[in-house]
C-alpha positions in Angstrom: -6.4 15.8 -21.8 -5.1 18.1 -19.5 -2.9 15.4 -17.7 -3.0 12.7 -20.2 0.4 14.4 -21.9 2.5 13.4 -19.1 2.2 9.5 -20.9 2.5 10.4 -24.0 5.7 8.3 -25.7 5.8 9.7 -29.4 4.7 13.4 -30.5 5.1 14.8 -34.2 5.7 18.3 -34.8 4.4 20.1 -38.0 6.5 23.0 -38.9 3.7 26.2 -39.8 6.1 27.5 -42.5 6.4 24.2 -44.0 4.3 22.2 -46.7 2.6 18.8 -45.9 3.1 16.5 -48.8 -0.6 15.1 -50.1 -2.2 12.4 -48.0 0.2 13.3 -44.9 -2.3 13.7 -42.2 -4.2 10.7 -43.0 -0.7 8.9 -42.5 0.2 10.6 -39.9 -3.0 9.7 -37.9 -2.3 6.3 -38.9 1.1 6.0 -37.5 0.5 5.7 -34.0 1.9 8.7 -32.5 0.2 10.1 -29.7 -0.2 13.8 -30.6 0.2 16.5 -33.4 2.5 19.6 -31.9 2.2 22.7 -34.2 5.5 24.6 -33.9 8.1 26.6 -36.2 10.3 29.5 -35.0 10.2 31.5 -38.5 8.0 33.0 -40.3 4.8 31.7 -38.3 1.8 33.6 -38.1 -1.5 33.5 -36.2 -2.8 32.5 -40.1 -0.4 30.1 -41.1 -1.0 28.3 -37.4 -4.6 28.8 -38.0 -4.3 27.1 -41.1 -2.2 24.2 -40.6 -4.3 23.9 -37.1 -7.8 23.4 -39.3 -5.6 20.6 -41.5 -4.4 18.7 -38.1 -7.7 18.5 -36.8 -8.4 16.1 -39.6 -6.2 13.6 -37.7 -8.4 13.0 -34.8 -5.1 13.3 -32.6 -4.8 15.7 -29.6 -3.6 19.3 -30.8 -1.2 21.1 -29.1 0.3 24.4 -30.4 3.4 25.5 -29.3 4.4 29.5 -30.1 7.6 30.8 -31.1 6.1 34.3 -29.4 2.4 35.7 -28.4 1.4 36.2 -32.5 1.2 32.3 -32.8 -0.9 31.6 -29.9 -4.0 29.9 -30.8 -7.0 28.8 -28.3 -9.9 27.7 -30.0 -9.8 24.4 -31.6 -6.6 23.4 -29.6 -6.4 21.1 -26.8 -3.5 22.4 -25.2 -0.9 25.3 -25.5 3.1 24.1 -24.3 5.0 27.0 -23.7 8.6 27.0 -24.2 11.4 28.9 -21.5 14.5 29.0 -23.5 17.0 28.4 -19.8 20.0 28.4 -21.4 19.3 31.7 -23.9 21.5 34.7 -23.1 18.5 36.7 -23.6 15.9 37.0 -20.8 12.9 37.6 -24.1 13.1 34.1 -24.1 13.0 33.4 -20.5 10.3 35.7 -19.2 9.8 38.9 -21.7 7.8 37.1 -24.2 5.6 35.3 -21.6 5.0 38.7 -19.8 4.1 40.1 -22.8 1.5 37.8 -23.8 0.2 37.6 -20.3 -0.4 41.4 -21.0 -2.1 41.7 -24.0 -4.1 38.1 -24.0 -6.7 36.4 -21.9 -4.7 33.5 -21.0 -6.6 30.2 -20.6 -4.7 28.7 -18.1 -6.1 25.3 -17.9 -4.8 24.6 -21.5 -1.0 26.1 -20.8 1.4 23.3 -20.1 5.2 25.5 -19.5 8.4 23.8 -20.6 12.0 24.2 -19.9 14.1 24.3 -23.2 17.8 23.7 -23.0 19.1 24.2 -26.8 21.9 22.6 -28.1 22.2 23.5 -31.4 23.6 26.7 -32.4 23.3 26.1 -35.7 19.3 26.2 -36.0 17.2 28.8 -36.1 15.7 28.6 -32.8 19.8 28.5 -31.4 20.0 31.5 -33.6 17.0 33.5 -32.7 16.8 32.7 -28.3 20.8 33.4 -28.7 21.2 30.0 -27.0 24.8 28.9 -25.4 24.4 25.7 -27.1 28.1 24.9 -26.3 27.3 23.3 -22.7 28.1 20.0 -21.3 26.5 17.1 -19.2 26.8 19.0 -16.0 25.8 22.0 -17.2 22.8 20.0 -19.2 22.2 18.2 -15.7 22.1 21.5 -13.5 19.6 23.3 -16.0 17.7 20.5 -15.9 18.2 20.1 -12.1 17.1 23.8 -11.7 13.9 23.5 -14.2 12.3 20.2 -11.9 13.0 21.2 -8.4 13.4 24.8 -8.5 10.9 26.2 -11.1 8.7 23.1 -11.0 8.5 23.0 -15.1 6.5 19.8 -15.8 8.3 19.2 -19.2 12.0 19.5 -19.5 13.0 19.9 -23.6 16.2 18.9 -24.8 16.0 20.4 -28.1 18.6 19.9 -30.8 16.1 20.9 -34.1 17.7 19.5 -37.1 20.8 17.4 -36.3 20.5 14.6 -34.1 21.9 15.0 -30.6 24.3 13.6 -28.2 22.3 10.9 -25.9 24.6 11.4 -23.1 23.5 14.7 -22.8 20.0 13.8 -22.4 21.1 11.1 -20.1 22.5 13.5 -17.7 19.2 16.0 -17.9 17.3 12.7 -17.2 19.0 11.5 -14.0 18.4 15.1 -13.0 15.1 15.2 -12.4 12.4 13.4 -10.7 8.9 15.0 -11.8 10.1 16.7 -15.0 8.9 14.8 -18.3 12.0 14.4 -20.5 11.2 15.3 -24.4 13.6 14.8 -27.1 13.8 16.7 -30.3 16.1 16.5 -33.2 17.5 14.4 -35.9 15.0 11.6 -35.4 14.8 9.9 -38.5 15.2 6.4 -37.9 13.8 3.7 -35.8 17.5 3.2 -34.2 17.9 6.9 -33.3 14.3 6.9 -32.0 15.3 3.4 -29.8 18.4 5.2 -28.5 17.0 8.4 -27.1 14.1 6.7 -25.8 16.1 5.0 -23.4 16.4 8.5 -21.7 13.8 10.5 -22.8 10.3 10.1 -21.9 8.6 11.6 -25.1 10.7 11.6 -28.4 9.4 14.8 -30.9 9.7 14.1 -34.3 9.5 17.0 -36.9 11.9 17.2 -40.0 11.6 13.2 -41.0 7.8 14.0 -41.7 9.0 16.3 -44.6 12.4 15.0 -45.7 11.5 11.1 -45.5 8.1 10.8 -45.5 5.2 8.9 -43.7 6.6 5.4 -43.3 9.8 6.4 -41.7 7.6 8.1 -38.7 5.8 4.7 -38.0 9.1 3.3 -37.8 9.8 5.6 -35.2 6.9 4.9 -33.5 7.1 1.6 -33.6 10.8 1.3 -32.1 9.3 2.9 -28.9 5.7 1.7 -28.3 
């Protein structure tokens, strides 16, 4: 598991502040994705991820839980815990403070920790909001965080996240012909086997979260069929 990630293709992300409609993990374990990421940036708890982590398990997919901060950590019952470096926020919290801070007061299991490199784009979502992203960058800038996160800090997963709207694919080209080791993941605005298609040509992993909600079960196996 703890190297397996680096093929994954398709991921879903389940919001812990959010509802699932009836019958939705069944589905979703049904829809070929590779693996269930449990992530929200408000109003999640260490219940609420607790909660929605007992529901996942039902899927028989790999787990991963990805925290907004050190309350939504979760160990037991995971398989793996990605950990998001906000590069472009104006606000070192969400480069290093948070991660210091839970170094501090946890007992980190560092064989499930997978650290990513976030470059937000949309300053209109709440995790644009909270990290105080500079979401108005372009391809070079993309390219040099991206650049930076692969050869300088060695991040094994760089995150082009757009959370809600669907992005610009020439900015992920650019962060993809910027690295070499970095996996590329895509989230945002996937809702459609064509916008799936598209961003796959650049990014290694597409993330798809909001679709699962707003259009339902069969629109994520079209996702996932466009890319496997």
């Amino acid at each position: 598991m703890h190297t397996r990630w680096k093929n994954w293709v398709h991921v879903t992300k389940l919001d812990p502040d959010k509802m699932l409609p009836p019958g939705a993990i069944a589905g979703i374990a049904a829809s070929g994705t590779d693996a269930l990421m449990l992530s929200g940036t408000l109003n999640v708890t260490a219940e609420n991820m607790s909660a929605l982590a007992q529901e996942a398990k039902a899927s028989g997919l790999p787990l991963i839980v990805e925290p907004a901060g050190p309350e939504a950590v979760l160990w037991d019952g995971v398989d793996l815990v990605f950990v998001p470096s906000v590069l472009n926020s104006a606000d070192v919290q969400w480069i290093v403070g948070q991660h210091r801070t839970w170094v501090q007061c946890q007992q980190v299991r560092w064989e499930k920790v997978v650290p990513e490199a976030y470059i937000v784009l949309n300053p209109n979502s709440a995790v644009g909001k909270v990290t105080r992203a500079t979401c108005s960058i372009g391809g070079g800038e993309v390219a040099s965080f991206a650049a930076l996160a692969d050869h300088y800090f060695h991040f094994p997963i760089v995150y082009i996240e757009y959370s809600g709207m669907y992005g610009d694919p020439a900015l992920v080209k650019a962060a993809c012909e910027a690295v070499e080791t970095a996996v590329i993941y895509y989230g945002g605005g996937i809702d459609s086997a064509e916008r799936a298609r598209e961003m796959a040509q650049y990014a290694d992993t597409i993330v798809v979260g909001n679709a699962v909600y707003e259009k339902g079960i069969d629109v994520l196996k079209a996702t996932v069929r466009a890319i496997q």
